[in-house]
C-alpha positions as CSV (number, residue, x, y, z in Angstrom):
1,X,2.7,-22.6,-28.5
2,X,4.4,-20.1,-26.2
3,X,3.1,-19.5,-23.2
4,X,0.9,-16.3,-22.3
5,X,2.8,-13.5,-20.9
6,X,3.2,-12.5,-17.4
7,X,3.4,-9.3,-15.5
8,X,3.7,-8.3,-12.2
9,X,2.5,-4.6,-10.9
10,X,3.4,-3.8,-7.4
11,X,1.4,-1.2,-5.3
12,X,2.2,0.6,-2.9
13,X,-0.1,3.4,-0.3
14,X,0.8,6.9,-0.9
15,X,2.4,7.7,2.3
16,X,-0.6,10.1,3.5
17,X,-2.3,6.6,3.9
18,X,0.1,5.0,5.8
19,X,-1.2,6.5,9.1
20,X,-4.5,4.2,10.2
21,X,-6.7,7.6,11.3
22,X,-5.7,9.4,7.8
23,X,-8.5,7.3,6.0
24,X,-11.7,8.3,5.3
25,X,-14.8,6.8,4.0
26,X,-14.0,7.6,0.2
27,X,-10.8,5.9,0.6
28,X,-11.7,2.9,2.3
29,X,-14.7,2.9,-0.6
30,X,-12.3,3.3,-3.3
31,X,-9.9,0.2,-2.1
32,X,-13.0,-1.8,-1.7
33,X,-13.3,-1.1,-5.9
34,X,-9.7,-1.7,-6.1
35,X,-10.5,-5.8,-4.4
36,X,-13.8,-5.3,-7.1
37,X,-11.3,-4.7,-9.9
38,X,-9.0,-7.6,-9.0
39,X,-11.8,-9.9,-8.4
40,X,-13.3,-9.1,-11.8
41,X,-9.6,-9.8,-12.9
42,X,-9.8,-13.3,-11.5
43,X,-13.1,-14.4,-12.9
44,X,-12.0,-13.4,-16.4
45,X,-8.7,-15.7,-15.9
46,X,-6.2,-12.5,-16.0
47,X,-5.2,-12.5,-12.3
48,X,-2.8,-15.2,-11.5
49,X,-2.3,-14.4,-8.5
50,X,-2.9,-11.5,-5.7
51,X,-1.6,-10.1,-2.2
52,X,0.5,-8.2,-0.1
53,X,3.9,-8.2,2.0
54,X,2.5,-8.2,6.1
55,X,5.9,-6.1,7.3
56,X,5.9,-2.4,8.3
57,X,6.2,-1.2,4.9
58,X,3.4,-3.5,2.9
59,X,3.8,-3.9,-0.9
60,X,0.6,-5.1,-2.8
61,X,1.7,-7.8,-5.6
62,X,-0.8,-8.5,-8.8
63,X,0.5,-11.1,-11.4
64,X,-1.3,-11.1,-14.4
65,X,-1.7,-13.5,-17.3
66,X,-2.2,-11.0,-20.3
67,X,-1.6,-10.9,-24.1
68,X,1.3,-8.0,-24.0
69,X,2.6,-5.3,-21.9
70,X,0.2,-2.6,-23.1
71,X,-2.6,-4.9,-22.0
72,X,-1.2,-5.1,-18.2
73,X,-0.5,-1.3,-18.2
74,X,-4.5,-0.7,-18.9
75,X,-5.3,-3.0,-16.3
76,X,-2.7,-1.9,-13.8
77,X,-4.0,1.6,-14.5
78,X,-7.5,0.5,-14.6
79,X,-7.2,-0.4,-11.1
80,X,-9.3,2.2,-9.0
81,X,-7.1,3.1,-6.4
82,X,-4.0,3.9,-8.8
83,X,-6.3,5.7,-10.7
84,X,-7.5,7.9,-8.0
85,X,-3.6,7.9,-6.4
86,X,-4.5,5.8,-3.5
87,X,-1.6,3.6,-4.6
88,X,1.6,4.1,-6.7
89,X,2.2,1.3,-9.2
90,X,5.2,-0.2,-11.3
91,X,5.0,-2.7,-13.7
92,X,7.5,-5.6,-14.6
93,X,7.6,-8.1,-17.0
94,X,7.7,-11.5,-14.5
95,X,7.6,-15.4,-15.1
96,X,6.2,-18.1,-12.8
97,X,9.2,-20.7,-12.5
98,X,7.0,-23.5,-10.2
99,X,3.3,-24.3,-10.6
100,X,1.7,-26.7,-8.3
């Protein structure tokens, strides 16, 4: 039985975002669906794994455990603040090497 497929989507803020004071309430609202959306993700065992570089330029990293590629694009583009523009996203076809 072959394993199910991984993906990985990385995110990134739209660069009007990137200055702290640029934010405002429907933003920080619409991130606070996007942590909604990936916590749903987790409960239903399709989030391997979620989180975020912590240098100057931060990239957002979602692993997902899915049947195919189509199925990780929906959720990728499910996610709230891609689908408002928040957050630009690209999708990749990964595979965990190491599990502990």
């Amino acid at each position: 039985m072959s394993p199910t497929p991984e993906f990985l989507y990385t995110l990134r803020l739209v660069p009007r975002l990137r200055d702290d004071e640029a934010w405002t309430t429907k933003d920080e609202n619409l991130v606070a669906k996007h942590f909604h959306h990936l916590q749903r993700l987790l409960d239903d065992g399709s989030l391997v794994l979620a989180g975020r570089t912590t240098d100057d330029d931060p990239l957002g990293l979602v692993i997902l455990r899915v049947a195919d590629e189509a199925g990780a694009r929906e959720l990728m583009e499910a996610d709230p603040a891609v689908a408002a523009g928040l957050m630009t996203a690209e999708l990749r076809p990964f595979h965990t090497a190491l599990k502990s």
